[in-house]
C-alpha positions in Angstrom: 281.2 12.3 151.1 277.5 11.7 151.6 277.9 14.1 154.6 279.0 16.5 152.8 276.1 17.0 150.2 273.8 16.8 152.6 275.6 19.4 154.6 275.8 21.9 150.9 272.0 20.9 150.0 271.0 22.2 153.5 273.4 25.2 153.0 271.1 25.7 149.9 268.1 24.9 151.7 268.5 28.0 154.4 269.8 30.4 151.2 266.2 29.8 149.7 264.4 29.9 152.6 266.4 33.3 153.2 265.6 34.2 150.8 262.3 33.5 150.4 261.6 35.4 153.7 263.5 38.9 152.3 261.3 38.3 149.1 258.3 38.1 151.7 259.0 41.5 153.5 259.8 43.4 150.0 256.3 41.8 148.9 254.4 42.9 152.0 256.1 46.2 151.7 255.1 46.4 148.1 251.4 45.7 149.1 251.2 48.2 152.2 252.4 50.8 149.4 249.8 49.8 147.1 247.4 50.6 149.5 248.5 53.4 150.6 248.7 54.8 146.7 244.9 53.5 146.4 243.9 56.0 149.7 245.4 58.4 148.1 244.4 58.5 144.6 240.4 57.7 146.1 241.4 61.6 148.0 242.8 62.9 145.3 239.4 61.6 142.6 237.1 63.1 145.7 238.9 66.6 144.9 238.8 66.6 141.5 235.5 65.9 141.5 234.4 67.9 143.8 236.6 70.8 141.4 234.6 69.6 138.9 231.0 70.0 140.1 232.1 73.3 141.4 233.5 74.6 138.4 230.0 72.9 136.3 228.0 74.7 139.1 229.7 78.2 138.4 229.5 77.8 134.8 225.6 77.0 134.9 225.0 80.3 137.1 227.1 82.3 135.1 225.0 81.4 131.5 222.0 81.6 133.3 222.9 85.3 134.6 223.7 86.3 131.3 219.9 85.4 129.9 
């Protein structure tokens, strides 16, 4: 009897250590993705305002052309 709930709470044991490991790797995955995201929206902020200071720039030479 007393064998046999040791044997189901170790069963239980491995099934949360299981699944704690396959939580782990979604976790890890989760976080590689974040950083991946960040990289790209950093790029992506760069362009913009790099668009932006281009666009200001073309804008300033046009008014002052008109003068």
């Amino acid at each position: 009897m007393e064998e046999d709930i040791t044997s189901k709470i170790a069963e239980a044991i491995e099934e949360v250590a299981e699944g704690q490991t396959s939580l782990m790797v979604v976790a890890n995955r989760v976080a590689e993705g974040q950083i991946a995201l960040r990289s790209e929206f950093a790029r992506e902020m760069d362009a913009l305002r790099q668009d932006f200071a281009g666009a200001l720039a073309y804008r300033t030479l046009k008014d002052l052309c008109r003068e």
